[in-house]
N, C-alpha and C positions, 0 to 999 in steps of 0.2 A: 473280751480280751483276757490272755492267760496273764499269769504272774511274770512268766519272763518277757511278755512281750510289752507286759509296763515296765520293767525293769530297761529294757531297750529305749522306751519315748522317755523314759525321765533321763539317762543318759546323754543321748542327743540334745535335749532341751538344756543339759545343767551345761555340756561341754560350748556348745551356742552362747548361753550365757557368759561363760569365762572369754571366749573371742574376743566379746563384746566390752564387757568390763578392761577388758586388753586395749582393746584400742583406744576407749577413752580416758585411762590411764598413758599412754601413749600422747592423745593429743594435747589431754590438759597440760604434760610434763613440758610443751612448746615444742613439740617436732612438726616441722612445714613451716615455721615463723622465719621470717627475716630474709625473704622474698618479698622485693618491688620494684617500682620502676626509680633509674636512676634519677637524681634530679638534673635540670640542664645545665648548671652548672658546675657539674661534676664528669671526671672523666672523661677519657680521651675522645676528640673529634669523629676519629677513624673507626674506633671501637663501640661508637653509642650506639644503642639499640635506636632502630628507625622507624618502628613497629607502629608507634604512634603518630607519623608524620607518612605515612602512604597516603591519604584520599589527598593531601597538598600537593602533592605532584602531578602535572597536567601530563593526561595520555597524550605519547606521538607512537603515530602511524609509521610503521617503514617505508623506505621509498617505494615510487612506483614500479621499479626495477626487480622488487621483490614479487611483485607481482606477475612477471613476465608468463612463465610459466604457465600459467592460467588462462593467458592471455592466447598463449600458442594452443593450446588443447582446451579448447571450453567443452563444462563438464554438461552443458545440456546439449550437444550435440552428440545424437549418433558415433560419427566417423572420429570426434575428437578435435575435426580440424574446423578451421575459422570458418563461419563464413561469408562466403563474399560479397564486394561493396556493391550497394543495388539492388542484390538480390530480392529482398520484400518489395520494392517497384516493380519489379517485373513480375511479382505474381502479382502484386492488383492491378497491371495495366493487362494482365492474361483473364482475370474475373469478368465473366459474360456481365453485359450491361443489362439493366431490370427488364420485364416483359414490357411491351409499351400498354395500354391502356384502352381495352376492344369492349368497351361496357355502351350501351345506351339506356339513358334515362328515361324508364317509362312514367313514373308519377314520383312525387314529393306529400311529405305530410308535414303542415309547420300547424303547432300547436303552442303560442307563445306565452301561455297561460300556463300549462304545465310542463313547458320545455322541453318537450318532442320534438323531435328536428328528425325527421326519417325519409332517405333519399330509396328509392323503388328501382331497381338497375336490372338491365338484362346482360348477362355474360355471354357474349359471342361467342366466345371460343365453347364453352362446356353446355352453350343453349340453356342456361337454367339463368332461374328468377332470384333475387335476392336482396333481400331488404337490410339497410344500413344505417347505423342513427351514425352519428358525428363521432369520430373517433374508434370509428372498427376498421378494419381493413377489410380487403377483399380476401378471396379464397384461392387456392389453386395457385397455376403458374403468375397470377397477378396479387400474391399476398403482400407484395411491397407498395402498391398504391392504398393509402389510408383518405378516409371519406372526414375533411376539416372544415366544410360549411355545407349548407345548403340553403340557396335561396328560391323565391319562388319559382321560378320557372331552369333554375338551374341547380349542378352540383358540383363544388371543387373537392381535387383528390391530388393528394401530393404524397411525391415517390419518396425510397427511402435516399436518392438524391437529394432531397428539396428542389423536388419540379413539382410545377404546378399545374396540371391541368383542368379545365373549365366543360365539364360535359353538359349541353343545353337538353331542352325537353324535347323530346320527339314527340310529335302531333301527327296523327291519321291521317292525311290530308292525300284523297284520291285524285291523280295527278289526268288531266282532259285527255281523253282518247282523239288523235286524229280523226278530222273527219275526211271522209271515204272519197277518192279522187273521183272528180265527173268523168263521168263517159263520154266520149266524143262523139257531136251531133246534139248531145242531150243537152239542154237550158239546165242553168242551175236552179232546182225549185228553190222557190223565195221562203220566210220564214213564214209571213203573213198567211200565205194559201196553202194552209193543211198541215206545211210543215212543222214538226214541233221542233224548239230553239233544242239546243246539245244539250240535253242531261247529266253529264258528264262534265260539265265546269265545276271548278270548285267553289263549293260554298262554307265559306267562314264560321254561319252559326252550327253547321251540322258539323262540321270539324271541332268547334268549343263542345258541342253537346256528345261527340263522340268521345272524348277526354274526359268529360265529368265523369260519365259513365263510365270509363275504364279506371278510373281514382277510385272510385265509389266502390265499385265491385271488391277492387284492393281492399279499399278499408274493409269490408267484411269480410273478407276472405281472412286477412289480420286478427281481426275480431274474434272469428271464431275458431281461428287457431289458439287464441290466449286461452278460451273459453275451454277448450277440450286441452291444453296444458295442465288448467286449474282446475277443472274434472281429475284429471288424472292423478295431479298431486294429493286432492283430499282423499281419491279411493288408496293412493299407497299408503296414505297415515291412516284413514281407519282399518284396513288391513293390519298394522303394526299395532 
């Protein structure tokens, strides 16, 4: 820095200083004093400051007449105008009513131990498999029926109505073939000589043993889909 450009910063600095000096020679002399608030028993009614007495005063609302206005053009409508009485009725009595409910239950898994509750459903409409623990809903056009128990041999599902339907288990059960009209002239061969009884009745234990067998398969089919999830998951983390 040259000579005259010191000569400049001590300028500005000395004349700053005298401002300074200025003003609090100004303050100390009492200029701004004798300014406050009136006391309340001083001076006129009409003329007192109210400054301190606003939050005492209770807010009123204009009438409802002020609001008219508002009332004729509401400002979340489109068009501006009212509207009309009903109107919201008649679109929910126009809302199609939920899908009805075209599932059959093919197997149940109750595991009361670790609280597995898993209903086995076949979806009619879409022909696909799909397994449901307690509190999921369905898929597709039947996403409003949710799966809220499952008992052993049953599953309740209730809409977003609160309707309640009861889907029981469906069992294998090979339904007897008529047997073949006699011939006319011909005796009917008896069961004793040669003939063997119908094959074709139904039998109870091969229908129970046809069910285990289709649960069973499920459960590993289950099984080894967690199996190949949890495969999959540890190859993406040591990838990473």
């Amino acid at each position: 820095m040259n000579v005259r450009g010191a000569r400049l910063v001590t300028n500005a600095l000395a004349g700053t200083c005298a401002v300074l000096a200025l003003c609090a020679i100004v303050l100390y002399a009492g200029y701004g004093r004798g300014y406050g608030w009136l006391p309340d028993d001083e001076g006129d009614e009409a003329h007192r400051l109210q400054v301190g007495t606003i939050d005492s005063k209770p807010v009123q609302l204009p009438p409802a007449s002020a609001f008219a206005a508002i009332e004729a053009h509401p400002l979340f409508n489109e068009d501006r105008q009212p509207s009309p009485v009903g109107a919201g009725d008649a679109e929910i009595a126009e809302a199609p009513p939920p899908s009805p409910l075209n599932v059959a239950l093919t197997g149940v898994i109750l595991d009361k131990a670790n609280d597995v509750h898993i209903a086995m459903v076949q979806d009619k409409g879409r022909n696909q498999a799909i397994a449901l623990r307690v509190g999921m809903p369905l898929e597709g056009d039947q996403a409003a029926w949710t799966l809220v128990e499952v008992k052993p041999r049953a599953a309740v599902f209730r809409s977003a109505a609160n309707e309640t339907t009861e889907i029981e288990l469906e069992t294998s059960v090979v339904a007897p073939k008529p047997a073949p009209p006699s011939q006319p002239g011909k005796p009917p061969v008896a069961a004793g000589k040669g003939a063997a009884p119908n094959s074709a009745a139904p039998n109870k234990d091969d229908a129970n043993a046809d069910l285990a067998r289709r649960i069973e398969e499920r459960r590993r089919q289950m099984r080894e889909d967690a199996e190949r999830q949890r495969n999959g998951g540890r190859a993406a983390t040591s990838k990473q």
